[in-house]
Every structure is written in structure tokens, then in C-alpha cells.
PLY file of the C-alpha trace (Angstrom):
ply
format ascii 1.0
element vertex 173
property float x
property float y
property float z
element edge 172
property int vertex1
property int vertex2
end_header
-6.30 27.35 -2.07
-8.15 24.30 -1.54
-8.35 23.52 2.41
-7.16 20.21 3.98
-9.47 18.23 5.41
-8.78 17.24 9.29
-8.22 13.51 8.25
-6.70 12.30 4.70
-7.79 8.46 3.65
-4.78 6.43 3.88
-3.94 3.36 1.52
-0.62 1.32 2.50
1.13 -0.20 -0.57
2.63 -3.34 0.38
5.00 -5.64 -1.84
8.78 -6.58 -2.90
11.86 -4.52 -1.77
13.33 -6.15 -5.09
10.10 -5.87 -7.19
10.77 -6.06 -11.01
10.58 -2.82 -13.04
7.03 -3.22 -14.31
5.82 -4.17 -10.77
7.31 -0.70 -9.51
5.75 1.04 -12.40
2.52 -0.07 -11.62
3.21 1.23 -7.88
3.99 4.23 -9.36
1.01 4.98 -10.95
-0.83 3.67 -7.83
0.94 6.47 -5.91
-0.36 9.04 -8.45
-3.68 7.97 -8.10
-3.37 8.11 -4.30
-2.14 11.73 -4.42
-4.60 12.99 -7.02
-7.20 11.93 -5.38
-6.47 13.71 -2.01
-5.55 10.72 -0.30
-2.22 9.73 1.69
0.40 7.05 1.09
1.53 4.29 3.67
4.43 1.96 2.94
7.26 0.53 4.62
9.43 2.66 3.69
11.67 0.78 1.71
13.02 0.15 -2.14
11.34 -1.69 -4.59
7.10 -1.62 -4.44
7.24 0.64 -1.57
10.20 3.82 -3.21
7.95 3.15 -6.33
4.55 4.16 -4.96
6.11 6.83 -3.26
7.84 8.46 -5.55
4.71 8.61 -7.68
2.81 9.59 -5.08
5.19 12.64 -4.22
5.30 13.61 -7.82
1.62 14.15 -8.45
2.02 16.37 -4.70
0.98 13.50 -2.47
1.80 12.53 1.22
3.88 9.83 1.64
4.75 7.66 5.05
7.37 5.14 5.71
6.81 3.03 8.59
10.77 1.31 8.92
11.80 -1.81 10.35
14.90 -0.30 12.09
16.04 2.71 14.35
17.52 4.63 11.35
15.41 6.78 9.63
18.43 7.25 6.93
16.92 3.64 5.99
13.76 5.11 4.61
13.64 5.88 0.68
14.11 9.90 -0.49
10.55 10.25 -1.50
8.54 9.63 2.00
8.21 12.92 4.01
7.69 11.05 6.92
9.75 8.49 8.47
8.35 6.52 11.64
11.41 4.63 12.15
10.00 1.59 15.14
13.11 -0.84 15.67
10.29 -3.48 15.25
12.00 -5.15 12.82
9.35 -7.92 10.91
6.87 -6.97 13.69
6.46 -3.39 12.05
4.05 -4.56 9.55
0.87 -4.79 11.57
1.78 -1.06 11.61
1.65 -0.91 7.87
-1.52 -3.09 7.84
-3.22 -1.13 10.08
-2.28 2.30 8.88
-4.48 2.00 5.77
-8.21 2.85 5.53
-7.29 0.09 2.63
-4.29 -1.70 1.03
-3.03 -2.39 -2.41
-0.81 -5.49 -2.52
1.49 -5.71 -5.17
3.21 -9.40 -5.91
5.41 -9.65 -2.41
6.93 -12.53 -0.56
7.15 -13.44 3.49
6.92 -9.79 4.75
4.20 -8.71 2.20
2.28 -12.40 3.37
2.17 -11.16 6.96
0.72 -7.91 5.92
-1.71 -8.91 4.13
-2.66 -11.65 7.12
-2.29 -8.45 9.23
-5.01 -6.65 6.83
-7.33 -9.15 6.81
-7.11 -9.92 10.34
-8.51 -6.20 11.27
-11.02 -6.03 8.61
-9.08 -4.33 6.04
-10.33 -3.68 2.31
-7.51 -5.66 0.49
-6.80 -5.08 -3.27
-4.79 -7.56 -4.50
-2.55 -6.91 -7.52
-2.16 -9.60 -10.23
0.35 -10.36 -12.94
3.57 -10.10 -10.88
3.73 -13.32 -8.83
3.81 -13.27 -4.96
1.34 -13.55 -2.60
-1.25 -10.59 -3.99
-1.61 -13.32 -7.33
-1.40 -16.18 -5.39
-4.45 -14.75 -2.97
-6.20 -12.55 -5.70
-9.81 -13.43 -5.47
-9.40 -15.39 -2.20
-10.09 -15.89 1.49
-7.80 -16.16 3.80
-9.72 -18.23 6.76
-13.83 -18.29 6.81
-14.22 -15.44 9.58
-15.14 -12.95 7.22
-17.24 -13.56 3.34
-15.20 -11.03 1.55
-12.33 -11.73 -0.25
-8.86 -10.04 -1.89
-10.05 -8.21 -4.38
-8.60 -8.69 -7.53
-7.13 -6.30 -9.60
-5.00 -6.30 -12.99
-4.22 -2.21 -13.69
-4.03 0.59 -11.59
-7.73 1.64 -13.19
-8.82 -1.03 -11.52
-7.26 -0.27 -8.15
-8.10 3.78 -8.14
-12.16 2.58 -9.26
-12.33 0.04 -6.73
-10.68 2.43 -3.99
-13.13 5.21 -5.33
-15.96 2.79 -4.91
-14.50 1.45 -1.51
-14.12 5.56 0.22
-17.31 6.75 -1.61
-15.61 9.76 -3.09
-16.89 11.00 -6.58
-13.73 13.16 -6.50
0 1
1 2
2 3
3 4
4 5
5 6
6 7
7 8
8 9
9 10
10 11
11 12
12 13
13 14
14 15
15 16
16 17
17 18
18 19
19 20
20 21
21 22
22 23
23 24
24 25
25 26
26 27
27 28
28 29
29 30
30 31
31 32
32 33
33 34
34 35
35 36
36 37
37 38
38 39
39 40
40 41
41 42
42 43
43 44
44 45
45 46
46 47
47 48
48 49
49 50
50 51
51 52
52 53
53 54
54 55
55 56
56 57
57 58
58 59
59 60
60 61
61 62
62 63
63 64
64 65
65 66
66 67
67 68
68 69
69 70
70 71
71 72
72 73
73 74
74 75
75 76
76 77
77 78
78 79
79 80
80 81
81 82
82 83
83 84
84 85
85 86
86 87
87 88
88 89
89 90
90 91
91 92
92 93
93 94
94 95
95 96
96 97
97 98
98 99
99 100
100 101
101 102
102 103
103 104
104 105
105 106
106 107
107 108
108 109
109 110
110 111
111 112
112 113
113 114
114 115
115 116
116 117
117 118
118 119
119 120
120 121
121 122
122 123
123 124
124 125
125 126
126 127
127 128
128 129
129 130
130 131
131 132
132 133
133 134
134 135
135 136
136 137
137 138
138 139
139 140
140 141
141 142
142 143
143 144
144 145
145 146
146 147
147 148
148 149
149 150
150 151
151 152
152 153
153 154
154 155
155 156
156 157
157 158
158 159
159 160
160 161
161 162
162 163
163 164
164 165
165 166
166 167
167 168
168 169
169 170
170 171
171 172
């Protein structure tokens, strides 16, 4: 049996409650990749992007986290094995910024904009997922204010988002 190392990479995958079906299949496979590569899942906890990436995530034998808006941890989607529930209501998703070692945005509206604000606030590597609308397209390749030179990295398949993760953690795993 393969021994656990003492810290796991987290990525939080951010996006829609009511994402479309190909947006959740994409989070999906984002969640496999996550798992298979040793590393653990972040979210808020929710339906849509966020039940999507999980679910993958706890198929391939990941780790997945929901940090919840509200008191009731009932809120939180079957397939995270952790529920943090914070009564923080919007104010919860610094905590899903900051989680990740990196995030994957996937389309998203107000709450997934605030996130990824969040993200880029504390010097978060930010993939940001086109061909679904939202914010991640509508900030793909750009950034936010001038304080920092990187940008939102842009990224089309979830190829794309496991290489540039790979590339970002420095695993050849």
C-alpha cells in the first residue's frame, strides 16, 4: 500500500450551482484528474460545477471537501466526505479561494466572480475554463488589476487543466 503523504495538493473547483451538462462533465473529468493524481478536491459544496467535480473526483478514489455557505451540513452534495459547514453565507468563498494550492474555474456567475477576485487577491494559480460562458471565459487570458504580471490561465479541455496543474505542482506523477 502506497503511503499518504503528510500534506495532499489541494485544487478548489469553482463555478455554477446550475452549470449546463457539458460544463459538469468537464468538472467531472477535472475531479478524476485531481484524484488520480494524488491530489485533493475543494469546492463549495454544492450542485452543479461543484457535485460534478466531486463526484468524479470520488469515483477515481479521490478526497473531496465542501466548504458550505450555511449551518447545515445536509446542504452539502453526497459525494464530498467532508463537509465544513461555516454559516458564512457569500463570505465563505475566500475559504474556497484560499483552500487551493490552485483553482480551476469553470464558467460561473457573482459567487464564482468573487472567488476568483478572492484567488487572485492571495496569489493564487488560476486556471480559467473556456467554452461555457461566465466569468472563467470572460477573464480567460486576463488580469484582474496590475498588482501582479500573471494572468488566468486559459484553458479549453481538462488535458489542458491536469498539464498545466502538473506543470504548476512540479509532479511528474
Amino acid at each position: 500500500m502506497e503511503a499518504i503523504p503528510l500534506r495532499l495538493r489541494q485544487v478548489s473547483v469553482i463555478g455554477d450551482s446550475d452549470a449546463g451538462p457539458e460544463a459538469c462533465l468537464f468538472a467531472e473529468e477535472v475531479g478524476r484528474i485531481i484524484a488520480r493524481r494524488g491530489w485533493g478536491l475543494v469546492s463549495g459544496g454544492r450542485d452543479g460545477v461543484m457535485e460534478a467535480a466531486s463526484r468524479g473526483c470520488r469515483e477515481a478514489g479521490g478526497m473531496a471537501i465542501g466548504i458550505l455557505p450555511g449551518l447545515d451540513d445536509a446542504d452539502c452534495n453526497d459525494y464530498c466526505q467532508f463537509q465544513i459547514p461555516t454559516n458564512m453565507g457569500w463570505t465563505r468563498n475566500s475559504l474556497n479561494a484560499l483552500a487551493g494550492d490552485a483553482v480551476v474555474a469553470i464558467g460561473g456567475k457573482a459567487g464564482t466572480l468573487t472567488e476568483i477576485a478572492f484567488a487572485w487577491s492571495y496569489d493564487k494559480f488560476v486556471l480559467a475554463v473556456t467554452g461555457f460562458g461566465g466569468w472563467s471565459e470572460r477573464l480567460a487570458g486576463e488580469a484582474i488589476d496590475d498588482r501582479r504580471e500573471a494572468v488566468l490561465v486559459p484553458v479549453s479541455s481538462p488535458g489542458e487543466v491536469e498539464a498545466h496543474l502538473v506543470d504548476f505542482f512540479g509532479e511528474d506523477r
